[in-house]
C-alpha positions as CSV (number, residue, x, y, z in Angstrom):
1,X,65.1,-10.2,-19.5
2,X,67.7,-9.9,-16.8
3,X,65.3,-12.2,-14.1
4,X,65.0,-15.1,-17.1
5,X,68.7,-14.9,-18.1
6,X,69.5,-15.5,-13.9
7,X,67.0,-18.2,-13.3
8,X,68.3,-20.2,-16.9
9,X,72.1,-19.8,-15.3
10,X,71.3,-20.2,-11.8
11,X,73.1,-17.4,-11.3
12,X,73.1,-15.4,-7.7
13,X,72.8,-11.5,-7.7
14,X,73.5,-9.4,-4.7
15,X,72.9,-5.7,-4.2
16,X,75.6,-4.5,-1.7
17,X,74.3,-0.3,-0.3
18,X,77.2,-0.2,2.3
19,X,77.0,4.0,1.5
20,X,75.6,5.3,4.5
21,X,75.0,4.2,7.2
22,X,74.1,5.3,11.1
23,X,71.4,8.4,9.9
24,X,70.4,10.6,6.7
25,X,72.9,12.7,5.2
26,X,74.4,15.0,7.8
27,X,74.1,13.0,11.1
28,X,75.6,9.4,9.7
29,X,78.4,8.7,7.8
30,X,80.2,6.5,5.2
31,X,80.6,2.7,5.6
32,X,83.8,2.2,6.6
33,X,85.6,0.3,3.9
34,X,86.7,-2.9,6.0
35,X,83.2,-3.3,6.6
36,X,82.4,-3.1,2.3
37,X,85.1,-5.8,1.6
38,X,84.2,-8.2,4.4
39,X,80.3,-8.1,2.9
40,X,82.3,-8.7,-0.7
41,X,84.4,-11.5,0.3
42,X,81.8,-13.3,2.4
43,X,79.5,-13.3,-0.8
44,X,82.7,-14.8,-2.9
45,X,83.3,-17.3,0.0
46,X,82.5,-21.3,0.2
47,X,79.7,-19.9,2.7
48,X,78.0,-16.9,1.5
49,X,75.5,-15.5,4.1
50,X,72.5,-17.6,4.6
51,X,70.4,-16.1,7.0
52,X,68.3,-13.6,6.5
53,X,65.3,-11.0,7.9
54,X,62.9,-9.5,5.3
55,X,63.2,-5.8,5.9
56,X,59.3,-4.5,5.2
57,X,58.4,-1.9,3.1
58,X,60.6,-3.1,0.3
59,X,61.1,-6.5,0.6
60,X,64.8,-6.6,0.9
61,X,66.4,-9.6,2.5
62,X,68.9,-8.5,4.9
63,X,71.9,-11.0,6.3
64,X,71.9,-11.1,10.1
65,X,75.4,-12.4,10.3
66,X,78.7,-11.1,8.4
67,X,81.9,-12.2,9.9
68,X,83.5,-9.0,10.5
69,X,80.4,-7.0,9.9
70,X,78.5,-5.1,13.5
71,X,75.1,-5.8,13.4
72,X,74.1,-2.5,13.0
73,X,76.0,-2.0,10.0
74,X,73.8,-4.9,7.9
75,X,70.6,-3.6,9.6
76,X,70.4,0.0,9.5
77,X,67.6,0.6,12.3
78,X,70.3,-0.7,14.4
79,X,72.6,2.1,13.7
80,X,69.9,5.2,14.4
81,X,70.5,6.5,17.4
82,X,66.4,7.3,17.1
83,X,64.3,4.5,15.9
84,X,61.2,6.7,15.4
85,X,63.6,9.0,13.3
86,X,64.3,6.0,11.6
87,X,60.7,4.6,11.0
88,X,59.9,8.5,9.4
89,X,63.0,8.9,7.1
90,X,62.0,5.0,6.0
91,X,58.5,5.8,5.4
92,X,59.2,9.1,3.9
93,X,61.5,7.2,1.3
94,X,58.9,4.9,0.5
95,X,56.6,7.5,-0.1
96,X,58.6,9.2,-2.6
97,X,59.4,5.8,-4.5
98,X,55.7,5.2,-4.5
99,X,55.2,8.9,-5.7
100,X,57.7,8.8,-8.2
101,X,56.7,5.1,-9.6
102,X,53.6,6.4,-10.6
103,X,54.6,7.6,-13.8
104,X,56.1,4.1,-15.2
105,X,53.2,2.0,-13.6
106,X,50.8,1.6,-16.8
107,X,54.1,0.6,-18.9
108,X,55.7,-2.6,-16.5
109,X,54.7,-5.9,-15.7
110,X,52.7,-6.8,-12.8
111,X,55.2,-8.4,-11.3
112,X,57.5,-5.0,-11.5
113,X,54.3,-2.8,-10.1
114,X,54.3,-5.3,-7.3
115,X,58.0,-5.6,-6.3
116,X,58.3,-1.8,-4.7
117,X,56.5,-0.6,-1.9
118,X,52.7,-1.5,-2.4
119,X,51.1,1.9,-0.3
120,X,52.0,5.1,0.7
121,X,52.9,4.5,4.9
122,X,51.6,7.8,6.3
């Protein structure tokens, strides 16, 4: 209901995870604020971001330039000291969202089945 309502308004939606950033809980740390508002006010600007990367496993359209924003704040493999810790803690994640999605699969559209993670990445 929420995707017909935005595409009869032409309205934009962004989803904004400026938590954590630089490793899991208890090696990374909080988005500095500055970093928050300058995402914010570059989405309420003239000239939103309009570049982006697909980040795989879940589809998510990444901006790979915010003025004021480091680059490894927007991507966060940038801001893991250890890629390949990176590449487990991703997969691991998608693993549990697979996991967990099970139980809701029978009672969504295909369209919803298909918009997480599509296999378990061992």
């Amino acid at each position: 209901m929420l995707a017909r309502k935005m595409e009869q308004t032409k309205a934009s939606c962004w989803l904004v995870n400026t938590g954590w950033v630089g490793g899991k809980f208890g090696k990374g740390s909080r988005c500095p604020l500055k970093y928050t508002r300058a995402i914010i006010n570059a989405i309420h600007s003239d000239s939103p971001p309009s570049e982006f990367v697909i980040y795989d496993v879940f589809g998510l359209q990444i901006p790979t330039r915010v003025p004021g924003v480091p680059d490894e704040v927007l991507d966060p493999k940038k801001a893991w000291e250890d890629g390949e810790a990176f590449e487990k803690e991703r997969k691991r994640l998608a693993n549990m969202f697979v996991k967990a999605f099970k139980t809701f699969e029978d009672g969504v559209s295909d369209d919803v089945r298909h918009a997480g993670p599509s296999s378990i990445l061992q």
